[in-house]
C-alpha positions as CSV (number, residue, x, y, z in Angstrom):
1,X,130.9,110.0,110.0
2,X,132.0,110.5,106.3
3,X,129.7,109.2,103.4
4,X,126.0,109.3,102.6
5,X,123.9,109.8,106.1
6,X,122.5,106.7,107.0
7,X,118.3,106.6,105.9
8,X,115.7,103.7,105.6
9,X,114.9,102.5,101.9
10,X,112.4,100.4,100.3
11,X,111.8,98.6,96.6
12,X,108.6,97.1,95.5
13,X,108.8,94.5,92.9
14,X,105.2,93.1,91.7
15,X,106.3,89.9,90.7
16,X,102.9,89.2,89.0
17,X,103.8,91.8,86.2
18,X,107.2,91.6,86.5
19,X,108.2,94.9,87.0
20,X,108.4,97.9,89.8
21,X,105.5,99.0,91.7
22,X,105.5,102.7,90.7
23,X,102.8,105.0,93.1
24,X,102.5,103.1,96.2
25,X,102.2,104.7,99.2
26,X,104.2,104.0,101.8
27,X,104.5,105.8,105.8
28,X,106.9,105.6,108.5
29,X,106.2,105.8,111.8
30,X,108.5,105.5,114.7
31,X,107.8,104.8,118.3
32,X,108.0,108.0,120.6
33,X,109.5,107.9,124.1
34,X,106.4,106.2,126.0
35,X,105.6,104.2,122.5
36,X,102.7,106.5,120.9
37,X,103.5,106.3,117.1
38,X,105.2,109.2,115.2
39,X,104.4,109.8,111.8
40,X,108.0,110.9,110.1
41,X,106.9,110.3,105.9
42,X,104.3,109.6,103.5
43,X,106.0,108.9,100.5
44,X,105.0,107.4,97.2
45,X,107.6,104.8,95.3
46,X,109.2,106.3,91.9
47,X,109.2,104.3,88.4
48,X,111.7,102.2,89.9
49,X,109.2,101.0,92.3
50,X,111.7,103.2,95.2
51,X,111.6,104.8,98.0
52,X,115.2,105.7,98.7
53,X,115.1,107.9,102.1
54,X,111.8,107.1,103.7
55,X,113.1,109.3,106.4
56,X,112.7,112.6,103.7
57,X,116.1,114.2,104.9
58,X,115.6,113.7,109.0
59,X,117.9,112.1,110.8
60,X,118.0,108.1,111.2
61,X,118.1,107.2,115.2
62,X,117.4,103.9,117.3
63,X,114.4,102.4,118.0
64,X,111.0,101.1,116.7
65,X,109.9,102.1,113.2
66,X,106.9,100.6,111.2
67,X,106.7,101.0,107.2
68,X,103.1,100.4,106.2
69,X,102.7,99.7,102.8
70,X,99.6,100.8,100.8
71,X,98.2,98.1,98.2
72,X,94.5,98.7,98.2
73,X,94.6,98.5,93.8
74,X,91.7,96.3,93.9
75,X,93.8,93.0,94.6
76,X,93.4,90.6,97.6
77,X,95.8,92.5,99.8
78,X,95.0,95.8,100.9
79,X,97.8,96.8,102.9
80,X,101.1,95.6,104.5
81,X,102.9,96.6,108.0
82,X,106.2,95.9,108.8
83,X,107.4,96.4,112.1
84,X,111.7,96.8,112.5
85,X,114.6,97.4,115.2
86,X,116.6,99.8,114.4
87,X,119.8,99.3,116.3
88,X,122.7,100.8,114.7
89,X,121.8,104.6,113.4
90,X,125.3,104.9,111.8
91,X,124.6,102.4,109.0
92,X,121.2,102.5,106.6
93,X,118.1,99.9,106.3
94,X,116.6,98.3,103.1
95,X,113.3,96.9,103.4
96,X,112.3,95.1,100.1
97,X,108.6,93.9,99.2
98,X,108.1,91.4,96.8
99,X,104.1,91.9,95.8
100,X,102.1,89.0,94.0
101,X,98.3,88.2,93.2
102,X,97.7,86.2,96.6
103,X,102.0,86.3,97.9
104,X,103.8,89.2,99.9
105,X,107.3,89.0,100.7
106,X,109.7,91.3,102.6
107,X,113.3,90.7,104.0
108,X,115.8,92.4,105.3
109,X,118.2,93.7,102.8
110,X,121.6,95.6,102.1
């Protein structure tokens, strides 16, 4: 395999202020062999609002991963958990949050 090693990435937007969501927490599990969670990374977004190897240098492999996001600042939502499929361990995953008042929004992305 040639190029950067494949990783799982994230970018909060908080579309009420218009800008990145600098500071917010974010962990990764994965789901061991008989489906007890594995914490990999606790990780904190940059300026940028980013996260951009949630994985903190281990290696990416198939399976069941869960980002939960951290966004007890006092608003309506505490927290977000996003449950993925990871099927193909030679290419990487971007999973965007969009972050309003009373509005979450995730996709999958490239």
């Amino acid at each position: 395999m040639t190029g950067p090693r494949p990783t799982i990435s994230t970018h909060i937007l908080d579309t009420g202020s218009g800008g990145p969501a600098e500071g917010v927490p974010v962990r990764l599990w994965r789901s061991g062999p008989s489906g007890e969670p594995e914490l990999l990374a606790e990780l904190r977004t940059d300026r940028d609002g980013r996260i951009r190897d949630l994985l903190d240098g281990g290696r990416l492999v198939a399976g069941r991963y869960r980002l939960e996001f951290g966004l007890d600042d006092g608003g309506f939502f505490t927290g977000l958990s996003v449950d993925v499929a990871i099927d193909d361990p030679e290419r990487s995953y971007h999973v965007p949050l969009l972050r309003a008042p009373y509005g979450l929004s995730t996709y999958r992305g490239s």
